[in-house]
C-alpha positions as CSV (number, residue, x, y, z in Angstrom):
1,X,-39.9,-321.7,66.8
2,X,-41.0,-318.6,68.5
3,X,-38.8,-316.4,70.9
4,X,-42.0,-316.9,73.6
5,X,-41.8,-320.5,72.9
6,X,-40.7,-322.5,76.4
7,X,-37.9,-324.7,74.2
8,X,-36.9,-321.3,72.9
9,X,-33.8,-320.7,74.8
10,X,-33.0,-324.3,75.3
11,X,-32.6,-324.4,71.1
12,X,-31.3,-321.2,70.7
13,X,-27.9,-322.4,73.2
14,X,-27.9,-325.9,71.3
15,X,-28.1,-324.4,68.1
16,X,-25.0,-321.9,68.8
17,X,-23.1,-324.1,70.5
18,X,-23.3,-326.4,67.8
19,X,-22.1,-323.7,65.3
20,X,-19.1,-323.3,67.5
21,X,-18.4,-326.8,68.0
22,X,-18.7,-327.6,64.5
23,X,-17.3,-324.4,62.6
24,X,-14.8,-323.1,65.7
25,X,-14.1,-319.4,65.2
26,X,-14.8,-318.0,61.7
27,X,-14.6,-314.8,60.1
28,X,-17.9,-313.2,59.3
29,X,-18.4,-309.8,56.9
30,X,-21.3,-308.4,57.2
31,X,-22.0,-305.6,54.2
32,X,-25.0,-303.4,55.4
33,X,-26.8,-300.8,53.3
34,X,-29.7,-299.6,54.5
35,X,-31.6,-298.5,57.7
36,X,-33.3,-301.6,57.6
37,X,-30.9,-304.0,57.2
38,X,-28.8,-302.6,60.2
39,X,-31.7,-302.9,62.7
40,X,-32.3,-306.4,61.1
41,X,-28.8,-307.8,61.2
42,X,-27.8,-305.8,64.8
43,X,-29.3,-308.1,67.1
44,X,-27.4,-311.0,65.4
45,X,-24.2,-309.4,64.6
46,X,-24.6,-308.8,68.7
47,X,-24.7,-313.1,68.9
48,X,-22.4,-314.2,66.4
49,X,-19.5,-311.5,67.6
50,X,-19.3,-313.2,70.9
51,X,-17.8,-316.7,69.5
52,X,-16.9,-315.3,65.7
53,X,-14.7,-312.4,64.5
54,X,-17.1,-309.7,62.6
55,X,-16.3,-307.0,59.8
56,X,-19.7,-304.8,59.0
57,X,-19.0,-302.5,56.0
58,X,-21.6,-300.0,54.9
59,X,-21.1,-296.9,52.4
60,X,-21.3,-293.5,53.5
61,X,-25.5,-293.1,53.9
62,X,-26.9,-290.5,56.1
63,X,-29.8,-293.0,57.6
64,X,-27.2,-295.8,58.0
65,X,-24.3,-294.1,59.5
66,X,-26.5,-292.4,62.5
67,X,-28.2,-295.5,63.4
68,X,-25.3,-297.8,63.7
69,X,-24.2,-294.9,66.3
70,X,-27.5,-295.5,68.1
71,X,-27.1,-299.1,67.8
72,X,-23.2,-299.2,68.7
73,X,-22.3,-300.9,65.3
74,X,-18.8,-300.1,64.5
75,X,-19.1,-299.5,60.6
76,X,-16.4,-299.5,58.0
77,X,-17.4,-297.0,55.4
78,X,-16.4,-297.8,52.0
79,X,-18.0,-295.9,49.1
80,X,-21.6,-293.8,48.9
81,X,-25.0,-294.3,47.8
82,X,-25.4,-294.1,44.1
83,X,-28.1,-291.6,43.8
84,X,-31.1,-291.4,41.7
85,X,-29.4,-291.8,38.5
86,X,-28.9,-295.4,36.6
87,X,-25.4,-293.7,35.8
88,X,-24.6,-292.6,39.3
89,X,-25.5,-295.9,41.0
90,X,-23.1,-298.3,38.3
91,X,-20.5,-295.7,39.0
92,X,-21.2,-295.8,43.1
93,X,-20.6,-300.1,42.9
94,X,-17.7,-300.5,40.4
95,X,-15.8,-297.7,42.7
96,X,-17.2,-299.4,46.2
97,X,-15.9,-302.9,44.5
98,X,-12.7,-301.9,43.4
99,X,-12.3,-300.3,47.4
100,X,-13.8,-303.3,48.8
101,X,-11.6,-305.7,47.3
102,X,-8.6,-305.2,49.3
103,X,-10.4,-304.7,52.7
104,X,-11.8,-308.2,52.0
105,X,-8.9,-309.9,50.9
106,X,-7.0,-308.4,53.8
107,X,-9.9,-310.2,56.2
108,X,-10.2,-313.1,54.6
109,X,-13.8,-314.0,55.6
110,X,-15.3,-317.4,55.9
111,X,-18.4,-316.1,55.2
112,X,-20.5,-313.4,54.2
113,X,-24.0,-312.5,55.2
114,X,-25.7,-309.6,53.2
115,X,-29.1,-308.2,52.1
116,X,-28.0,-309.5,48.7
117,X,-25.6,-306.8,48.2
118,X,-24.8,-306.6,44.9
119,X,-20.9,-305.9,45.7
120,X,-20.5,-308.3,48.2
121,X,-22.4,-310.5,45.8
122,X,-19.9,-310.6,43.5
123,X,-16.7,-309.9,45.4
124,X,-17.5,-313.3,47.4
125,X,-18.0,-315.3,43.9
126,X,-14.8,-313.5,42.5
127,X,-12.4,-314.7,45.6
128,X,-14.4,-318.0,46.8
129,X,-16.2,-317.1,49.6
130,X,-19.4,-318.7,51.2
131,X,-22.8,-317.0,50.9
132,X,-25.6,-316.2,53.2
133,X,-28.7,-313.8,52.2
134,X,-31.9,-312.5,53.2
135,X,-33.9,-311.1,50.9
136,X,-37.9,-309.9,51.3
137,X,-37.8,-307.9,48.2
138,X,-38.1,-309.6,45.2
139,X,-39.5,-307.0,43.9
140,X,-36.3,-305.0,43.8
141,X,-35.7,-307.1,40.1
142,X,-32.1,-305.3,39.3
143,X,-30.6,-306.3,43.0
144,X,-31.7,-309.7,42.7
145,X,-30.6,-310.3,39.1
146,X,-27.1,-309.1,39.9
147,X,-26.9,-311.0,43.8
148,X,-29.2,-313.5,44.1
149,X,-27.4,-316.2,41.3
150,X,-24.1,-316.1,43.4
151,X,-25.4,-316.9,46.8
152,X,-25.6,-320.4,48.8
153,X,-28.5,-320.1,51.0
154,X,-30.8,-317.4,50.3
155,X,-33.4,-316.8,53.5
156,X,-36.9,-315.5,53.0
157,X,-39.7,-314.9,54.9
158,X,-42.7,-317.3,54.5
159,X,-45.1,-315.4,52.7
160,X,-43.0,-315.1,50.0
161,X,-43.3,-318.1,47.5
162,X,-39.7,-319.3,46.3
163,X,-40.5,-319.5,42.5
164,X,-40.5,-315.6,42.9
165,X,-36.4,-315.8,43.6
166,X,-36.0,-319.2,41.4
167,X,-36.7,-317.0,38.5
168,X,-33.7,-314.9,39.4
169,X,-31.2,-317.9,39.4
170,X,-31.3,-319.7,42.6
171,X,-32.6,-323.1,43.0
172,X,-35.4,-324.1,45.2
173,X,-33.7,-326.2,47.4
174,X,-30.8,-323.6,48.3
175,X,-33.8,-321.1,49.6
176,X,-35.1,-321.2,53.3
177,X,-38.2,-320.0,54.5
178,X,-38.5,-318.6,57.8
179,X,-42.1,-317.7,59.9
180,X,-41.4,-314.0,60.5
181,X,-41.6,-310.9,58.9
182,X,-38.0,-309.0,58.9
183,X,-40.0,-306.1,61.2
184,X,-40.7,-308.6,64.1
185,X,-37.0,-308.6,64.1
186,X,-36.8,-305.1,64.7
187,X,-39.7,-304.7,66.9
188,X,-38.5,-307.2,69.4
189,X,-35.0,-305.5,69.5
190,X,-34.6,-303.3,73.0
191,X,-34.5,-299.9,71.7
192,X,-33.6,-296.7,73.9
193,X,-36.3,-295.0,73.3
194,X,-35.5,-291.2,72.3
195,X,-38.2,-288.6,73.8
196,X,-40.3,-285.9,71.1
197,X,-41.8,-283.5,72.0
198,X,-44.9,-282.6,70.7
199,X,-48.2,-280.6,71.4
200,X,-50.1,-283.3,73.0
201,X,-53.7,-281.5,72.7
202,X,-53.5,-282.9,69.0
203,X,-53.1,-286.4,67.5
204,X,-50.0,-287.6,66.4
205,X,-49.1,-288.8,62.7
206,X,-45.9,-289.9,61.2
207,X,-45.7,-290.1,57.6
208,X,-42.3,-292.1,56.1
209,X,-42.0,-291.5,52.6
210,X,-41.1,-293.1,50.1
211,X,-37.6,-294.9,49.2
212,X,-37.5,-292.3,45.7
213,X,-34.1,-293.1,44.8
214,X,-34.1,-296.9,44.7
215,X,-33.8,-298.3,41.0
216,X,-37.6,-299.8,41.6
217,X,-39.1,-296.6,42.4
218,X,-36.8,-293.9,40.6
219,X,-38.3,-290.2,41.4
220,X,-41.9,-290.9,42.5
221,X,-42.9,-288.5,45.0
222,X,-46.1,-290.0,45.9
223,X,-45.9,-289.2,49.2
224,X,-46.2,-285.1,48.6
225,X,-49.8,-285.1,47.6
226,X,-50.5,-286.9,50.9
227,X,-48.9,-284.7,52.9
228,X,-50.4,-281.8,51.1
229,X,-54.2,-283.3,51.6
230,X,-53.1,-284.1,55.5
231,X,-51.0,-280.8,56.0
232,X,-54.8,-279.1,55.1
233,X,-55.2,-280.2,58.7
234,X,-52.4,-279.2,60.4
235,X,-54.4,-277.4,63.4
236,X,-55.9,-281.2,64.3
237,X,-52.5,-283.0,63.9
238,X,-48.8,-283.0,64.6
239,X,-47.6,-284.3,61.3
240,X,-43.9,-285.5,61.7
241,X,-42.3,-286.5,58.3
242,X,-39.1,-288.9,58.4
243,X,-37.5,-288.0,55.3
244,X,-34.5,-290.6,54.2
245,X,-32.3,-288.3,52.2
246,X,-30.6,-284.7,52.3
247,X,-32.1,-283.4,49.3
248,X,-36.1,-285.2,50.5
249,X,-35.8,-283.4,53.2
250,X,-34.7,-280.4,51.8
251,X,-37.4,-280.1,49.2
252,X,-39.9,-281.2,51.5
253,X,-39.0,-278.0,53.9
254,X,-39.4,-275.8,50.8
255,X,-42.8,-277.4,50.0
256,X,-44.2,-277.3,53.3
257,X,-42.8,-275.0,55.6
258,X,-44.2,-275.1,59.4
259,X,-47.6,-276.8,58.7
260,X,-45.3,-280.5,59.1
261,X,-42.1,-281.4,61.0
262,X,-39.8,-282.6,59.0
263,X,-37.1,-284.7,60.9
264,X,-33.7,-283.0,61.0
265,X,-31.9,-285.9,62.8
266,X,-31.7,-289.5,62.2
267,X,-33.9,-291.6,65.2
268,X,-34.6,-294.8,65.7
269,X,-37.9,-295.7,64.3
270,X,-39.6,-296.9,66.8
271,X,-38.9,-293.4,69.0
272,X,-41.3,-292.0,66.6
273,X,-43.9,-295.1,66.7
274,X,-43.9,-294.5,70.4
275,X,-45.6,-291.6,70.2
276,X,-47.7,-292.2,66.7
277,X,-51.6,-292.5,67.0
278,X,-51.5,-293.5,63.4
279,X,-48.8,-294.4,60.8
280,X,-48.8,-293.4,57.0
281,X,-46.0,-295.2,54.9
282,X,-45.4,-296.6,51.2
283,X,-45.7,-300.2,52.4
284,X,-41.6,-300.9,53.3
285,X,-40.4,-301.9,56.8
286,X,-41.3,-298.9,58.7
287,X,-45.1,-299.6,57.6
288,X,-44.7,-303.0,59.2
289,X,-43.0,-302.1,62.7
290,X,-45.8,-299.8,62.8
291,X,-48.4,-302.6,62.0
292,X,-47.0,-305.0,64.3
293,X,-46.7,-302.8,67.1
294,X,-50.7,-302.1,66.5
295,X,-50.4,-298.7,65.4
296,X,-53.2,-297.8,63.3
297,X,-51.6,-298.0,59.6
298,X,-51.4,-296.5,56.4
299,X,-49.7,-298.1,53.6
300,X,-50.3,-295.9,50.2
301,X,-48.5,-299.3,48.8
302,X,-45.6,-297.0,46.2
303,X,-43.9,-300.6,45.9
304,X,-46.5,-303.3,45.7
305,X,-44.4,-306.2,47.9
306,X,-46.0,-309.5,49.8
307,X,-45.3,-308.1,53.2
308,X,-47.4,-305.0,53.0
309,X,-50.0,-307.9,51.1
310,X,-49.8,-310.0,54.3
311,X,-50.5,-306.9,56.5
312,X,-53.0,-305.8,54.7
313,X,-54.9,-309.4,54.6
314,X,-54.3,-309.9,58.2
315,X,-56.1,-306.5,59.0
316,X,-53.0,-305.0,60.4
317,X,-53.1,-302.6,57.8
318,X,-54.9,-300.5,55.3
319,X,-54.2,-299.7,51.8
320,X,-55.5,-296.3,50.5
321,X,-53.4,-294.8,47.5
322,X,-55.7,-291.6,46.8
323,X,-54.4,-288.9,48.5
324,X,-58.3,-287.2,49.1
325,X,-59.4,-290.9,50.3
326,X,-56.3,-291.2,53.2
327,X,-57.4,-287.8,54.9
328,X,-60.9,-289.1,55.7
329,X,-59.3,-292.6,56.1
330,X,-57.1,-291.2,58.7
331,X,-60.5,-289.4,60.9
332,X,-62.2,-292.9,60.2
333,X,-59.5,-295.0,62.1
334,X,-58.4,-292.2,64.5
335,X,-61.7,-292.8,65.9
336,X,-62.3,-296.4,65.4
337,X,-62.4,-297.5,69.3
338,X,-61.0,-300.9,68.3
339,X,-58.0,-302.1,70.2
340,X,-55.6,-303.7,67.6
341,X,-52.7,-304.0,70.2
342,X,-53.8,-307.0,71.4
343,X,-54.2,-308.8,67.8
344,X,-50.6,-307.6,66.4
345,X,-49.0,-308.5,69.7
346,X,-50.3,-312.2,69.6
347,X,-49.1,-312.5,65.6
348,X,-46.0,-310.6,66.4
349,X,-45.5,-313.6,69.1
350,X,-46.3,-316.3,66.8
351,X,-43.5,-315.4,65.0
352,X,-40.4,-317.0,64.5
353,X,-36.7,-315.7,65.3
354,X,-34.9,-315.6,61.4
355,X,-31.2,-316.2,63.3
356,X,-32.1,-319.9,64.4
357,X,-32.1,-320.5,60.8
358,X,-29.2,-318.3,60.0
359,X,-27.3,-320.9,61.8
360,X,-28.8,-323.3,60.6
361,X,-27.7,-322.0,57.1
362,X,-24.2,-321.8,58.1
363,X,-24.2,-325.4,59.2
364,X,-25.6,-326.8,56.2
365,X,-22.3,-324.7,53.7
């Protein structure tokens, strides 16, 4: 059921009040570990804490730690991001196990509700506790192998067949589709909306690159070559780049100097998207709050996924992975007269709210 939906509020009460009826006050840990996930899971950690008692962990990530700040998510930090290494990131989650473990036990949760974290994966299995998960990222083969076997109910959105997380080793009946994409989540959320200055005689584009330490993409820099081809054109644009790590952003200064802005604090997304007049990004979450807010987008697709598929199909998106190609694909659209506000806004509306069968989730374990 959609959020605009006239029976929307009526089921959204029933639905609570039947998960505090039925389950009375439990304990809910929350372990969030990305950007994403924190703008997902905010708007329901904001629901559930008014009847339930809530723990959110995270580990000690730039991206994360600022946004739960801007999103007045008290965060327990316990461990770091594992780096680019295969090394580094075994070495991150044994130590951010071994420092979880008493933090749990000492909370004793009745459930847990993760982005299939692999630690609180397998910290729930080891001690008995229940297990909730979303996942849109099946793609993301080593997180799923080592999370997805252990939980009870894993939630995904529609466009995702289930076979593609049955392989992993759930079975079909303990996944739950839900109509939404996680960005309509994020894109509904009330944001304070941070102002950015910028030399309004020019067109605006913001460029997200790409997520080059996860275990997926490992290193690829694709983005660089785009920015170089767009940064050619640096007296026609404003090109703002939202780097996600120290050393991205560092590099990318070195590489590029002046010619683009590269991001030195952490912003809500959607304070950038506000003032975008087109979107460039490697087809991840960002790519779809841009698409959905009908921003004229850019995916140059670094992880092939069925969300940026479904943009793309739909029309919300483009998919150019030649760097030479986006430059005159970005002049092409910057002038295309076609309002696509109006189309994202009506399938943004048609889409479901993913906490409804969160608690729905809860009820049946």
């Amino acid at each position: 059921m959609q959020p605009n939906h006239p029976d929307y509020e009526y089921r959204l009460r029933k639905t609570f009040s039947t998960l505090r009826l039925y389950q009375k006050c439990l304990k809910i840990w929350f372990d969030i570990l990305t950007p994403k996930q924190l703008l997902f899971f905010a708007p329901m950690i904001s629901k559930l804490s008014k009847n339930h008692k809530i723990l959110c962990t995270s580990r000690n990530y730039r991206e994360v730690v600022e946004l739960s700040k801007i999103k007045n998510i008290d965060l327990r930090l316990i461990g770091k991001h594992g780096g680019s290494t295969k090394e580094g990131k075994l070495g991150s989650s044994i130590q951010r196990m071994d420092h979880l473990l008493d933090v749990i036990v000492k909370f004793s949760p009745d459930l847990t509700i993760s982005f299939c974290s692999p630690e609180a994966a397998r910290i729930s299995y080891g001690i008995g506790i229940k297990q909730v998960a979303f996942s849109d990222s099946p793609h993301a083969e080593a997180v799923m192998r080592l999370s997805v076997p252990l939980v009870q109910k894993l939630l995904i959105p529609w466009v995702i067949p289930k076979n593609e997380f049955v392989k992993y080793g759930i079975s079909e009946k303990d996944i739950i589709h839900y109509r939404a994409i996680d960005a309509a989540v994020i894109v509904r959320e009330r944001s304070k909306i941070k102002r950015i200055g910028v030399d309004k005689t020019k067109k605006t584009i913001v460029i997200r690159p790409e997520e080059s330490e996860a275990a997926y993409i490992l290193g690829k820099t694709e983005s660089d070559n785009i920015i170089y081809e767009i940064s050619k054109e640096d007296k026609l644009y404003n090109i703002i780049v939202l780097a996600r790590y120290a050393i991205q952003k560092k590099r990318l200064k070195e590489k590029f100097g002046k010619k683009v802005i590269i991001m030195d604090k952490v912003v809500d997304g959607k304070s950038l998207l506000s003032i975008a007049d087109l979107f460039i990004g490697s087809g991840g979450t960002m790519t779809a709050e841009s698409a959905l807010m009908g921003i004229p987008t850019i995916s140059y697709d670094a992880a092939p996924n069925y969300i940026e598929k479904y943009l793309v199909r739909i029309g919300l998106a483009k998919r150019e992975t030649n760097p030479k190609k986006i430059s005159a694909l970005i002049k092409k659209m910057l002038n295309d007269n076609k309002d696509s506000k109006k189309k994202a806004r009506m399938i943004l509306n048609s889409m479901e709210d993913p906490y409804l069968k969160l608690v729905e989730a809860i009820k049946r374990i």
